[in-house]
N, C-alpha and C positions, 0 to 999 in steps of 0.2 A: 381279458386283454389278449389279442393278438399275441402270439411266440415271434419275438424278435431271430431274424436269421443273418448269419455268420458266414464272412465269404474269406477262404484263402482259396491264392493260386496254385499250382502243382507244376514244379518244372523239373528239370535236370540239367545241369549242364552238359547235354547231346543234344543227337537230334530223337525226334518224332517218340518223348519219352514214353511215353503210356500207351500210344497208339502205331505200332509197327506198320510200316508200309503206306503211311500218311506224309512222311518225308520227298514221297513220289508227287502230293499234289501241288500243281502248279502257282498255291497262295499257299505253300507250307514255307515258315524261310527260320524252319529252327534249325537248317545248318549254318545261319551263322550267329550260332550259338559260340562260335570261336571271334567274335568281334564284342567289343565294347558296349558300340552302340544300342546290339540288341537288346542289352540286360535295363541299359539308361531308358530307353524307349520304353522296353514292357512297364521297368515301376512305376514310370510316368503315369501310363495308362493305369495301371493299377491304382495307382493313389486319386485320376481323377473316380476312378468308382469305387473309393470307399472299401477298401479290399482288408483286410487286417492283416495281412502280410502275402509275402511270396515264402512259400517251403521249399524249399531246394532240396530233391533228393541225392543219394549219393550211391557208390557201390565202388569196391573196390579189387573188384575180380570180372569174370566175366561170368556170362549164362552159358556154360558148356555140361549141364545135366540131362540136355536135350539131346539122344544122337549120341550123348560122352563125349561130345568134342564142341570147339567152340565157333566149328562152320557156320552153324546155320545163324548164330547172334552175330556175326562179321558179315554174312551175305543181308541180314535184314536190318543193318544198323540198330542192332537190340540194345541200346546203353552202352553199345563203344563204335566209335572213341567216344569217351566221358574224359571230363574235365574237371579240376577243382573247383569246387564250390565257393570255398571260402575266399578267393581273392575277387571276386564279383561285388562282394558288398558293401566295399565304399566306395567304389562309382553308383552303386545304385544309391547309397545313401545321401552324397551327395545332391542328387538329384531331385528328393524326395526329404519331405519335413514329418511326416508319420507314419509312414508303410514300414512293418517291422517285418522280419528277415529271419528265415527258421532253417537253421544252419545243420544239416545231414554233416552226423562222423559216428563210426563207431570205436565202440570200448576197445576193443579186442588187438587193434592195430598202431596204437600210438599211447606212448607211455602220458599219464593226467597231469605230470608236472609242465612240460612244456604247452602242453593244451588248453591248462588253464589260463598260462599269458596270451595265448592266441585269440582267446574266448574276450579275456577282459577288454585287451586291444580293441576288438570290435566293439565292444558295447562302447569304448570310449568314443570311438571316429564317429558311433552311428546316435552318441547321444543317449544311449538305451533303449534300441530298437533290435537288439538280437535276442534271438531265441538259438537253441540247441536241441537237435532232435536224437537226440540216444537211442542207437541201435548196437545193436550186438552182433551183429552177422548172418548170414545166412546161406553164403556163396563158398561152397569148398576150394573155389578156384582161389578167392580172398588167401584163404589159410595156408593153401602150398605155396603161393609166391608170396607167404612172410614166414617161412621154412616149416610149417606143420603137415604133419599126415594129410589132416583134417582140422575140419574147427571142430572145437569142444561140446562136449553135448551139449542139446538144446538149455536143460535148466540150470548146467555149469556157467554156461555163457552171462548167466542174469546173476549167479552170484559170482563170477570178476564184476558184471559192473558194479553191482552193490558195493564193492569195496572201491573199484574206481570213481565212483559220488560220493562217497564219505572222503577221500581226498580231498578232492573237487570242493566238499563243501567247507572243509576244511581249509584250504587253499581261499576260498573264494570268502569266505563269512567269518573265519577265525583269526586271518594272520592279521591284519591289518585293523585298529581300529579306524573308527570316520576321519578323527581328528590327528593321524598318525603324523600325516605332512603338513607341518607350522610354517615353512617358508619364513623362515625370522634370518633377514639378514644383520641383523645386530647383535646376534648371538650366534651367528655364521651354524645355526641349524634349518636343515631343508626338513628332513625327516626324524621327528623325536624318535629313537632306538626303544625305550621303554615303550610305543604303543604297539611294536611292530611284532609279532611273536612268531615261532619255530612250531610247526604245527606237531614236530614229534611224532611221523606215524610209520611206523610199522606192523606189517598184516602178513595176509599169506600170499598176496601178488605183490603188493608193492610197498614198497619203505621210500617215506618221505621224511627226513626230518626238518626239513629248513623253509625258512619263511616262502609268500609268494610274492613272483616279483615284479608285480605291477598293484600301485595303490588303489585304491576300492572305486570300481565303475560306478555310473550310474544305479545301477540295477545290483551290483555285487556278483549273485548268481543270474546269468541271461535265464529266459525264461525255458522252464524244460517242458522241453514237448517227445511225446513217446508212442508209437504205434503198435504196442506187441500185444495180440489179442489172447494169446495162448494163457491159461490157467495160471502160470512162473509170471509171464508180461505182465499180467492182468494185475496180480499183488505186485510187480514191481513199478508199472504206472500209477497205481493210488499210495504207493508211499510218495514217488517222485514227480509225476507230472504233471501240469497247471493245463496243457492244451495235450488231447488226445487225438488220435487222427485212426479212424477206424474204415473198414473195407468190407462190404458187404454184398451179394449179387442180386437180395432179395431183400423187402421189407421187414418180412418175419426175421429173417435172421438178423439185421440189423438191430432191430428193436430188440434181441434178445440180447446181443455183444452191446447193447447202451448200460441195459438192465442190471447187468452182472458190474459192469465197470461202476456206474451210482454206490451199489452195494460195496463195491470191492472199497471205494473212496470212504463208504463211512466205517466199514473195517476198521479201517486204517488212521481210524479216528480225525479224517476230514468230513465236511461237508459233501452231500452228494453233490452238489457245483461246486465244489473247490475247483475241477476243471471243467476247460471249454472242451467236448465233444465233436470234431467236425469227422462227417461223411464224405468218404469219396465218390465223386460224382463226375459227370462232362456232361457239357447241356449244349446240343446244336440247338439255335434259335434264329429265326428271319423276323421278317416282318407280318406274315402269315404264318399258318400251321402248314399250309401245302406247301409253301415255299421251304420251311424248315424243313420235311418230309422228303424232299428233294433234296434239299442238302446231307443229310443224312445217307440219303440212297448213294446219293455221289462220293461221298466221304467211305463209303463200304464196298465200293469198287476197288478202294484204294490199301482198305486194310488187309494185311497178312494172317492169314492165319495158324501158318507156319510160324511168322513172330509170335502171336500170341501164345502159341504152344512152346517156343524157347522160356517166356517169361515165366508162365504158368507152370513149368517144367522146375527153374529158378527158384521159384517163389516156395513150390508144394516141396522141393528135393525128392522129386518123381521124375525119372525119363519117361515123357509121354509117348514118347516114339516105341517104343516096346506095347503099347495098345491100339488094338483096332478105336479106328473112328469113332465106333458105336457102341464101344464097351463103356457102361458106368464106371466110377473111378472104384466104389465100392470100401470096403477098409485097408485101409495101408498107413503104417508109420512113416513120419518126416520129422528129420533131426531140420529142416530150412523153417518155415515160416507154418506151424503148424493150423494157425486160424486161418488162412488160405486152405488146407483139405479140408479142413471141418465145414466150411461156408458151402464147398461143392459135393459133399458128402451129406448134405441135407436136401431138398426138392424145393426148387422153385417152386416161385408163388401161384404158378401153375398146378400144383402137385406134381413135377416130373422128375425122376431121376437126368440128374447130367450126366450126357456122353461127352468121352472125348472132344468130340467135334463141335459139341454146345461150348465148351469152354475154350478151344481155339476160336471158335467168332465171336463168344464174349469180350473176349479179353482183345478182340482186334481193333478196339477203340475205349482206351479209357481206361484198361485195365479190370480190375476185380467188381468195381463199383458202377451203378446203372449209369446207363445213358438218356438223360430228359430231351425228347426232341418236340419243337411246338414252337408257337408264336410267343413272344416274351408273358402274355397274362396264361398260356397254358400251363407254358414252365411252372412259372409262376405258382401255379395251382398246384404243379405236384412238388415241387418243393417245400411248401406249406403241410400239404398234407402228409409229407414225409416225415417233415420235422413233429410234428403233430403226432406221427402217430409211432416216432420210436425213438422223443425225446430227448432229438441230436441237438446240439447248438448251434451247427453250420452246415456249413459243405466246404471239402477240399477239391477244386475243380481243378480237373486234369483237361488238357487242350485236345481237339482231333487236329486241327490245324493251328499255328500260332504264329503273330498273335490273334489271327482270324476269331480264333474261339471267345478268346479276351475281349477284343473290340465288342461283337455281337452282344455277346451279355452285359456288358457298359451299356449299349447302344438301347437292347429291347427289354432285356429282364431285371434290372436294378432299378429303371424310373417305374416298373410297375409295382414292385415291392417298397420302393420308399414311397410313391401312391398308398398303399394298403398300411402302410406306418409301420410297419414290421423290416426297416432297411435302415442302418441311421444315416442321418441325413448330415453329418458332422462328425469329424475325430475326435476323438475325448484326447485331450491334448497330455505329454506328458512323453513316458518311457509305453513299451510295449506291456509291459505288468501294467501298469494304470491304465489302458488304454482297453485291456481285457477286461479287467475286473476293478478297476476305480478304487480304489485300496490301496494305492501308493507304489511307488517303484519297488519296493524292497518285498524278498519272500516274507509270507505272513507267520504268527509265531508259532502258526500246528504245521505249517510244514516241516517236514522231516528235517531241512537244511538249517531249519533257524537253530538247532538244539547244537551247532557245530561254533555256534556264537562265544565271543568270549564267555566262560560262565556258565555255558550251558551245560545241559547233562549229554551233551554229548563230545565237549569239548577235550580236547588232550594238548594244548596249549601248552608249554611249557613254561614256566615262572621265569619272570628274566634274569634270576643271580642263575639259575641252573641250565637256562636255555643252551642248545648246540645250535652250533656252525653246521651249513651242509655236510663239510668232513666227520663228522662228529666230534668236533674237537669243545671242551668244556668254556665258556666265555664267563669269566668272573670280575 
C-alpha cells in the first residue's frame, strides 16, 4: 500500500518567515500579515486542500547573534516585526470547519497557570482544533528582555518544561471532571464543587495549588506538538508529543532524526506512531518542470543571504559573521537549537562538507529543510520518495512567496497525490486528535498526560474535605 502523506503549513505572524528577502517580490503580500484578512484568506485556502492544519511559529526576542547586534535582522525583516500568534485563530476558525491550528509559546516566558485558560479558550471557540507547540527558547535576546543574563542551559530548559506540563496536565486533565458543570437550575447549581479539584502542586518552578478555571474543552489537552531534535528534545517529544516537526538539509540525515525519534517513542513506552512526524520542506511548483525551474531561479534572485546567515546564526547560537564564507562550520558547542549544528556538521547528500556560504543560500529559501522544485507529478515523486525512504508522515511546508506557494501546491501537487491515493480526499471529521489519529478527542491512556487523571498514578488532586483555596486557606 502506498504511504499516505501529511501536509501542514508553516507561517509566522511576520513577513517573508522562512525565506528572507522574498518579501521584496512583487506577489509576496506576507506584509499584510498585520490584517485580518490575510489569515481568513490563507485557512480558506488551506482547508480547500486538505491541509491538517496551519503551524504558526513564534519567537519572542530578536536574531541578534549575527554581527552581536540586531542590525542585520531589522535591515532583512528577519522575524521582526512578529506578532502574536495566538489572537489569529478565531478569525481563522471561524472561517474554516476542520483546519486545525498549531499554536507556537514557549515554557520559559509565561507562567502555565494563566496559559492553561488561554489554551482551553481556544480549543473552546475552535471546537477542538488547537494544537500547542512547546518550545523552550532559543534566542538570548528572548531572556534579557524578561530580566535574565541569559536563557538557561540547553537541558535545564527541558526540565522547567517537564515541570511546566505536569501543571498543564494537571490543570487541563485533573481539575475538572466531564460531568463537573450540571447547569440545574432547580437546585440553583451551575457547577457541582465535589467534581472540581485543587490540583495541589508544588515543584521546584512553580506552585499551583488551586483548580483550573475554565471547564473541560473539547480535546482537554490541545494537541502537543514539539520540534526539539537535540538528545534532552528527543526524550522530551516521546514522552509529550502527538505531532513532531523535524528539519533536515539532507535525506540521510533526515532519515536518521525520524529513526531515533520511533525509537525514542517506544522508549517511552508509546507506539513508534504514537506520533505524526512532519518534514520541513518548500516546494516551488508550475505547470511544467521548466516553468517551476524558472520560478525558482526568480525566487533566488530575491533571497538574502545575509538573512539566511541572521537565522542560521539564531538558530545554531553561532555568530556566523566571525567566519570566512568558505570555512566549514566544523565542531562547536550551541546552548540555541543544537540539531541545527548537528544537520550542518554532517555532508550532504553530495558527500560535501558545508561552508558558511552553502548555508547562507540554503537557508535563503525555506529555511533548514529542502527545497522540491518541478511540475506538480515531479514533486510529487520526491515527496514520495522522501517519505519512503525516512519514514516521515508529512511535510511542514514553508512559503517562498505567500500565499503564492500555497495556491500552487492546491493548484498542481495535491490533485496529483490524491490521483496516486496517497492524499486524503476528505477530513476525518471531529477535533484535531481525531482527525490525526481517529482515536477520539481525548489524550490516549499511555500518554504521559492521561496519568494526571483523576486516579491516576500521577495524580496529586486533592480530596475535597481537605482541598485548598488558591490562598491556601483549608475549605472544610
Amino acid at each position: 500500500m502506498a504511504r499516505r502523506i501529511r501536509f501542514n503549513a508553516f507561517d509566522m505572524n511576520c513577513v517573508a518567515h522562512q525565506s528572507p528577502g522574498l518579501w521584496r517580490h512583487p506577489e509576496d503580500q506576507s506584509h499584510r500579515y498585520k490584517e485580518l484578512g490575510y489569515w481568513t484568506e490563507l485557512a480558506a485556502l488551506l482547508e480547500r486542500g486538505r491541509f491538517d492544519g496551519l503551524f504558526i511559529a513564534d519567537v519572542l526576542g530578536t536574531y541578534d547573534v549575527y554581527g552581536g547586534d540586531d542590525r542585520a535582522a531589522l535591515r532583512n525583516g528577519a522575524q521582526i516585526p512578529v506578532a502574536d500568534p495566538l489572537l489569529l485563530v478565531s478569525a481563522m476558525a471561524a472561517v474554516t470547519e476542520h483546519l486545525g491550528f498549531g499554536i507556537t509559546t514557549g515554557t520559559g516566558f509565561e507562567h502555565p497557570y494563566p496559559f492553561a485558560r488561554r489554551l482551553s479558550t481556544l480549543d473552546h471557540l475552535t471546537g477542538g482544533r488547537i494544537g500547542w507547540n512547546v518550545v523552550t527558547g532559543y534566542l538570548p535576546s528572548a531572556a534579557r528582555n524578561f530580566g535574565a543574563d541569559d536563557q538557561l542551559d540547553h537541558d535545564d530548559r527541558y526540565d522547567q518544561a517537564d515541570e511546566y506540563l505536569e501543571v498543564l496536565y494537571k490543570l487541563w486533565e485533573g481539575s475538572w471532571e466531564d460531568d463537573a458543570v450540571v447547569r440545574d437550575p432547580e437546585r440553583n447549581i451551575y457547577v457541582d464543587p465535589a467534581k472540581v479539584h485543587h490540583i495541589g502542586h508544588s515543584g521546584r518552578h512553580y506552585t499551583v495549588p488551586g483548580v483550573h478555571l475554565s471547564e473541560p474543552s473539547p480535546q482537554r489537552t490541545p494537541v502537543i506538538f514539539q520540534a526539539g531534535a537535540s538528545p534532552r528534545g528527543v526524550r522530551f517529544a516521546a514522552e509529550n508529543a502527538e505531532a513532531i516537526f523535524v528539519a533536515a538539509p539532507s535525506k540521510r540525515v533526515l532519515a536518521q532524526t525520524v529513526s531515533g525519534i520511533r525509537a525514542a517513542l517506544e522508549a517511552a513506552g508509546r507506539d513508534r506512531y504514537a506520533a505524526r512526524i512532519y518534514a520541513l520542506a518548500t516546494i516551488v511548483t508550475d505547470a511544467t518542470d521548466d516553468a517551476a525551474r524558472r520560478k525558482h531561479r526568480e525566487y533566488l534572485s530575491y533571497a538574502s543571504v545575509e538573512g539566511g546567515l541572521v537565522f542560521m546564526s539564531g538558530w545554531m547560537g553561532i555568530d556566523l559573521s566571525r567566519y570566512d564564507l568558505d570555512d566549514p562550520i566544523g565542531e562547536v558547542e550551541s546552548n540555541a537549537i543544537r540539531s541545527a549544528v548537528a544537520a550542518f556538521q554532517e555532508f550532504d547528500d553530495d558527500g560535501r562538507e558545508w561552508t558558511v556560504r552553502d548555508i547562507g543560500r540554503w537557508a535563503g529559501i525555506g529555511g533548514i529543510g529542502p527545497v522540491f522544485v518541478g511540475s506538480g507529478a515531479t514533486v510529487a515523486d520526491r515527496l514520495q520518495e522522501w517519505a519512503d525512504d525516512t519514514d516521515v508522515d508529512g511535510f511542514n511546508l514553508a512559503y517562498a512567496v505567500t500565499p503564492g506557494t500555497f495556491e500552487d501546491i492546491v493548484r498542481y501537487v495535491i490533485p496529483v497525490l490524491t490521483e496516486r491515493g496517497v492524499y486524503p480526499t476528505d477530513y476525518v471529521p471531529g477535533t484535531l486528535r481525531n482527525a490525526l489519529f481517529g482515536r477520539g478527542d481525548r489524550l490516549p491512556p499511555e500518554h504521559r498526560g492521561a496519568r494526571y487523571r483523576p486516579g491516576g498514578p500521577g495524580s496529586t488532586v486533592l480530596p475535597d474535605e481537605v482541598s485548598r483555596n488558591v490562598a491556601g486557606e483549608l475549605i472544610t
